[in-house]
N, C-alpha and C positions, 0 to 999 in steps of 0.2 A: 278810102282810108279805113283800115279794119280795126275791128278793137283789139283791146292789148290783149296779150295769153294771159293765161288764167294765172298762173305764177308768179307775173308783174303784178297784176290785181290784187294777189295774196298778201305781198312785199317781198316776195325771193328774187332774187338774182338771175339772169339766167347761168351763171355758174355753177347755183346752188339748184336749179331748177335741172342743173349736170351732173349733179350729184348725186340727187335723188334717185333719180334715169337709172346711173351706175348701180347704184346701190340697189334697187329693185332688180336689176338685169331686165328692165324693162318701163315703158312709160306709165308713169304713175294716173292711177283712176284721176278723180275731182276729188273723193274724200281722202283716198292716202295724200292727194298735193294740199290738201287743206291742213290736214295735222302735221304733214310736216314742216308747213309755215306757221304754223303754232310752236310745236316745239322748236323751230330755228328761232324763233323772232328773239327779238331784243326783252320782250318780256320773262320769257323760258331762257335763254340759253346765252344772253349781257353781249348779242354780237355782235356790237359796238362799242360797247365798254369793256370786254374783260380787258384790252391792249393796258387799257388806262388802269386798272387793276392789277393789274398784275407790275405794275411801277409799286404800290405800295409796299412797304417794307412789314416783314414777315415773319423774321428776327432782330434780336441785339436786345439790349438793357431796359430798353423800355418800352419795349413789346412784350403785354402781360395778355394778351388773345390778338392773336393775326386778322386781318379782315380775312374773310372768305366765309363763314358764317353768317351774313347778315352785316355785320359790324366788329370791328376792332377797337382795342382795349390799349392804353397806355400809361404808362407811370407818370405823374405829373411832377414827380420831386419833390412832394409835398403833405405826402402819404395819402392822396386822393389818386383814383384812375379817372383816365377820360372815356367816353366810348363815344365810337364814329362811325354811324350810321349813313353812308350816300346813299343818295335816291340815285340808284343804280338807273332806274328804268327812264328814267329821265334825261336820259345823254342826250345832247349836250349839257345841258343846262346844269348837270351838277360839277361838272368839272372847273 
């Protein structure tokens, strides 16, 4: 029984570990497969959360700042805002 590729190790996919490939036109070193599981991962690039991101609501009346900054802003009706900060990096757990 062999050990995993270096990719699985990383946490990429082998989809994403297909992508790389592609996009390089060629098989990536140990250090470009490292940075690019740094910039893929969920810490860098929410790649299990933006789905759930991109649900929140971006316009309308009481959208005074959209998430996508860090955190979103909304009118409470009461002449106070709210702001809502997810801990993005933390999926599941903040949803």
């Amino acid at each position: 029984m062999g050990q995993e590729p270096l990719h699985r190790q990383l946490g990429m996919t082998d989809a994403e570990y297909d992508d790389v490939v592609a996009l390089l036109e060629r098989p990536p070193t140990d250090v470009e497969l490292a940075m690019y599981s740094v910039m893929w991962s969920e810490h860098c690039s929410y790649k299990s959360s933006k789905m759930h991101l991109r649900t929140l609501p971006s316009e309308g009346p009481a959208v005074v700042g959209a998430a996508g900054q860090d955190a979103g802003t909304v009118d409470t009706a009461v002449g106070d805002a709210a702001v809502f900060k997810p801990p993005t990096h933390s999926h599941p757990s903040w949803i």
